[in-house]
N, C-alpha and C positions, 0 to 999 in steps of 0.2 A: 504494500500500500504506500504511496507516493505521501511525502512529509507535505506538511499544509506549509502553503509561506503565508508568511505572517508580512502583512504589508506596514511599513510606517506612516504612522500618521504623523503627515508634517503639518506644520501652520497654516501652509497656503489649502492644501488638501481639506485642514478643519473647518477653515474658513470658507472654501466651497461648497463644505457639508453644510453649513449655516446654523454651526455650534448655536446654542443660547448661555451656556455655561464655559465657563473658563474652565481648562483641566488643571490640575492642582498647582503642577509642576511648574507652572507659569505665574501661579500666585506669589508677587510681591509683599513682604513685610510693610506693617500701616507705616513707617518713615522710610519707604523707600520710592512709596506708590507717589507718580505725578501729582503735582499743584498747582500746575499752570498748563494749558490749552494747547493742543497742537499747533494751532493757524491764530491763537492771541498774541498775534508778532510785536518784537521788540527791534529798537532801531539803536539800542546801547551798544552794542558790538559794533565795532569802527568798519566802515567802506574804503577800504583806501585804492584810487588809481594809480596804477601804475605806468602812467604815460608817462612821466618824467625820469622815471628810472633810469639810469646811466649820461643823462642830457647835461649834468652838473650846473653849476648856479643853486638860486636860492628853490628854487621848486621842488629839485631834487635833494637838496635841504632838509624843504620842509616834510617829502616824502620819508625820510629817514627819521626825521622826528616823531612822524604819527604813527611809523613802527614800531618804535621803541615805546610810545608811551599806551599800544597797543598789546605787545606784548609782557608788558611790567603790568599790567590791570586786571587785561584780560589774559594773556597766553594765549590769543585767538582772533581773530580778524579776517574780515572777506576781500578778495582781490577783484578787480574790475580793469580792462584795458588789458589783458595778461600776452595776450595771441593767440590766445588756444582756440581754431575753429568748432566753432558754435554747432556745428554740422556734425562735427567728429564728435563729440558729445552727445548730442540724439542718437548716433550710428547706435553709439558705446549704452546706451540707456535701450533703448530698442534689442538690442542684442540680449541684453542680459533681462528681461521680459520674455522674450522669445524661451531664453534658458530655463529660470523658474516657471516658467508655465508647461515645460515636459514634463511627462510621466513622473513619478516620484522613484519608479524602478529603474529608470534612464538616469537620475540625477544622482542616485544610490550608487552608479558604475565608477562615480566622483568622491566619494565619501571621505572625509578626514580618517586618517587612519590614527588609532591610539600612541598618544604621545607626538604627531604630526601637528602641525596647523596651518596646510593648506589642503585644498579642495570643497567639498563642497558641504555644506552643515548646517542643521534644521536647530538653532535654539540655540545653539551654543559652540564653542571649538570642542567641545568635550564630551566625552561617548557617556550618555546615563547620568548625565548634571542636571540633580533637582532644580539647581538656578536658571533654568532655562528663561530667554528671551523671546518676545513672538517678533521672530524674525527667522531669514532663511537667508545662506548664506553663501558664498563661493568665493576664495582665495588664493591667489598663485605668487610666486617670486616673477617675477619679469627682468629682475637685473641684479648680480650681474649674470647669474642661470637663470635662462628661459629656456622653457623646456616646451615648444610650443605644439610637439606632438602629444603630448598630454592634458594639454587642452582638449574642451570637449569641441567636438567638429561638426552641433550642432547648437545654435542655426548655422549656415554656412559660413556667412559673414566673423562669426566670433572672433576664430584666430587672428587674419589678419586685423580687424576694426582693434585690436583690446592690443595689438602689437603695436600699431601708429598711436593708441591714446597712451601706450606707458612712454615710447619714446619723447614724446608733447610733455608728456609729465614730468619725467627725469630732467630736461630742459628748465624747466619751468623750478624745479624744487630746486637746481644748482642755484637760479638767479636767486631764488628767495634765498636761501644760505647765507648770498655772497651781500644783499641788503641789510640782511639782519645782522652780518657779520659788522657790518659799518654802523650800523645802527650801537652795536657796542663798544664802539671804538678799536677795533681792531681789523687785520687786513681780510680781504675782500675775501679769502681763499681761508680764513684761519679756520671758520668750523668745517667746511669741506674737507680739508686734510687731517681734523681733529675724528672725524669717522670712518677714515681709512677709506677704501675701496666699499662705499655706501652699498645698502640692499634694498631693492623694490621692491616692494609688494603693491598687489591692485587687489582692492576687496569690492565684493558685487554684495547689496544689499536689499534685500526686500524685504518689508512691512506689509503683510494682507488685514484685509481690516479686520478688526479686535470685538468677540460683543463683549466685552467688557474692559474696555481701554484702562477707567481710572481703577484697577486692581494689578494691572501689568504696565510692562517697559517693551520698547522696540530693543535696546539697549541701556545693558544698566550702567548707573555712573559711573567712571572711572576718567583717569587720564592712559595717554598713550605713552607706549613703554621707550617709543623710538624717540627720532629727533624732531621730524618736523610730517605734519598729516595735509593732505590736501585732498577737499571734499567737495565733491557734487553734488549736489542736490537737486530734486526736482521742485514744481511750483508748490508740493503738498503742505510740504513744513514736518516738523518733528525733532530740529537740533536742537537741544535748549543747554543752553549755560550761565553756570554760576560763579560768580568772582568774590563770595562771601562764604567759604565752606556752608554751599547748600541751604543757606538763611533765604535767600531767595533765587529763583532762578526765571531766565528769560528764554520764551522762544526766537532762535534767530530768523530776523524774516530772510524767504529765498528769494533772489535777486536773478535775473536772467540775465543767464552765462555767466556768474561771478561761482568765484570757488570759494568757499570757507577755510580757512588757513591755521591750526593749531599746533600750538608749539609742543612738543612731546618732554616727556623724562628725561632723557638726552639733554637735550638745548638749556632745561632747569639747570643740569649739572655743569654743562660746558659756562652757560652764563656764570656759573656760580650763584646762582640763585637769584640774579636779579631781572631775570625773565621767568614768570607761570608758566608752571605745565596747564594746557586747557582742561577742566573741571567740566564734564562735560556729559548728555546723558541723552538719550534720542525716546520720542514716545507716541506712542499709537493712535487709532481713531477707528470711530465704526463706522466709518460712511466712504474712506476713498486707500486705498493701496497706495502703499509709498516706497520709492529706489532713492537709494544714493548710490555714489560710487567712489571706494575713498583711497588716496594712493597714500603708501605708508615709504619714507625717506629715514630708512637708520643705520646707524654706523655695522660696519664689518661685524659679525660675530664675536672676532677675537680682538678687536679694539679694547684699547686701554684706555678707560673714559676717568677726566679729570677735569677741574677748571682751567681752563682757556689762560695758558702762562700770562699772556697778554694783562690780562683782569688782574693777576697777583703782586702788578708793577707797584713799589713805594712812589707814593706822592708827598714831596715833603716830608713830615713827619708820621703818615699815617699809611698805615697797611688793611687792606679789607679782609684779609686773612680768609685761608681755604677754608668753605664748608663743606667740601666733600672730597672724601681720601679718594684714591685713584681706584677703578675696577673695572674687571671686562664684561662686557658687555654680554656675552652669552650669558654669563652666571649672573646679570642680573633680571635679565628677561626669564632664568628658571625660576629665583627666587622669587616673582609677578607671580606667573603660574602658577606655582607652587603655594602660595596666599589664598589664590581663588578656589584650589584642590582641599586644603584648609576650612577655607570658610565653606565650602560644598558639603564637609565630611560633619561640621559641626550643623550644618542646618537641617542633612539628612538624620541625625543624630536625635534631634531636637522632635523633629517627625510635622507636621505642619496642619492646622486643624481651621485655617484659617477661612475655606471652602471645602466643603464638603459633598457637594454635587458633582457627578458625571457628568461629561459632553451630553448637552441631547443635540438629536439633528432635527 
């Protein structure tokens, strides 16, 4: 007798069932659940154009200035004027629509494997995480391994489209680097070469709608472990960030063709702490599906991550002294991990009573 398969039930799949009930595993703790609105946009988070960039004078000045005082605040800010065709973007949105909407057995041939974190992944990076997200997920390296046959080769478009948006990206994340580098007073190339031989990642995101949004996260809070994030978004909404440990948080409004720009764990440390990491937290809605697409810029694996010698210079009589000892960067990206593993072991532990209803359809 032929073994039953047992089919996963992913997010989008529930959501096409037309759950009424949230399943457990997605039920958020009462101070973790949103408090502010998908699409209740906020315009706190800085816009900055980037047409002046490299033109020098006072423009470009004042562009380095509202970096800086963009990433001291927030850790975070939207780019406008960038280059990146507008077009290429839809391709790259469209593509990965096309992806999440196959089979759930087609997108299973993708799966994150245990202890991996790329491919493809319903809730979480992690195999059997009560902490699940309603979200659905797909992740690859693009640089400096791209491995483009392991891409999936459906829709047809995918490989090459998601090949020319990481190139556009990689591009695009040097210049931000080498602005933000000036923006700290140090040379244009200092954090470039402070992360060795950088690695890409492009993550594909989807949000299906939630019946019950204000109990769940699209994503939950955290900052990003690398150096610097660059985010796509569509017109839906759902980024929201906070610059007061979580006392209040803003939805960011999305901007056509602008990318949202967060400064990672990295850049904290290279800054020496006088750049945030973005605090930052994405959330659901019952009425419309929502993609980003977010390209991740961090140092080599075996980088040895310290503050930016630059930063350590005596002035006068004063020294800002190191806040952070030197460390590689693999071993801090497991110790991340390894937190969320932690905190997954203690909330399964705990057992969770907070819903009690099955899915109905």
């Amino acid at each position: 007798m032929a073994e039953a398969v047992v089919e996963v039930k992913t997010v989008k799949s529930l959501a096409d069932l037309g759950i009424k009930d949230l399943p457990i595993n997605y039920v958020k703790d009462e101070d973790e659940r949103p408090t502010v609105a998908y699409n209740d946009f906020s315009k706190e988070v800085p816009v900055i154009s980037l047409t002046n960039a490299g033109n020098g004078g006072a423009e470009h000045t004042e562009l380095i200035r509202e970096l800086r005082v963009a990433c001291k605040q927030w850790g975070m800010f939207q780019i406008k004027d960038h280059g990146v065709p507008t077009e290429l973007n839809s391709q790259l949105m469209c593509c990965a629509e096309e992806f999440f909407s196959l089979p759930v057995k087609e997108k299973m041939q993708y799966a994150i494997q245990e202890g991996k974190f790329v491919g493809y992944g319903n809730g979480s990076f992690i195999n059997d995480d009560p902490l699940m997200d309603w979200r659905e997920l797909y992740v690859t390296t693009c640089f400096p391994d791209r491995a483009i046959q392991s891409w999936p080769p459906k829709p047809v478009q995918f490989r090459e489209v998601l090949a020319k948006y990481s190139d556009e990206m990689l591009e695009l994340a040097k210049t931000l680097l080498a602005l933000i580098s000036e923006s700290l007073g140090v040379e244009a190339d200092a954090i470039e070469k402070a992360c060795g031989e950088g690695q890409q990642k492009v993550l594909l995101n989807y949000y299906p709608t939630c019946p019950r949004p204000d109990l769940t996260l699209g994503l939950k809070r955290h900052t990003d472990p690398g150096t610097l994030t660059i985010l796509l978004q569509d017109k839906v909404g759902g980024l929201q960030a906070t610059k007061d440990n979580g006392k209040t948080w803003v939805t960011v409004e999305p901007i056509d063709g602008a990318f949202v720009v967060n400064i990672g764990d990295q850049m904290h440390a290279l800054s020496n702490g006088i750049f945030k990491s973005a605090d930052h937290q994405a959330v659901v809605n019952s009425s419309v599906r929502r993609q980003s697409i977010v390209t991740f810029y961090n140092p080599h694996p075996d980088s040895i991550v310290y503050p930016l010698d630059a930063l350590m210079a005596t002035k006068g009589k004063c020294h800002t002294g190191r806040r952070f000892e030197p460390y590689v960067y693999r071993e801090f990206y497991q110790r991340k991990m390894t937190k969320h593993l932690l905190d997954r072991d203690i909330k399964r532990s705990k057992g969770t009573s907070l819903v009690q209803q099955q899915p109905e359809v």
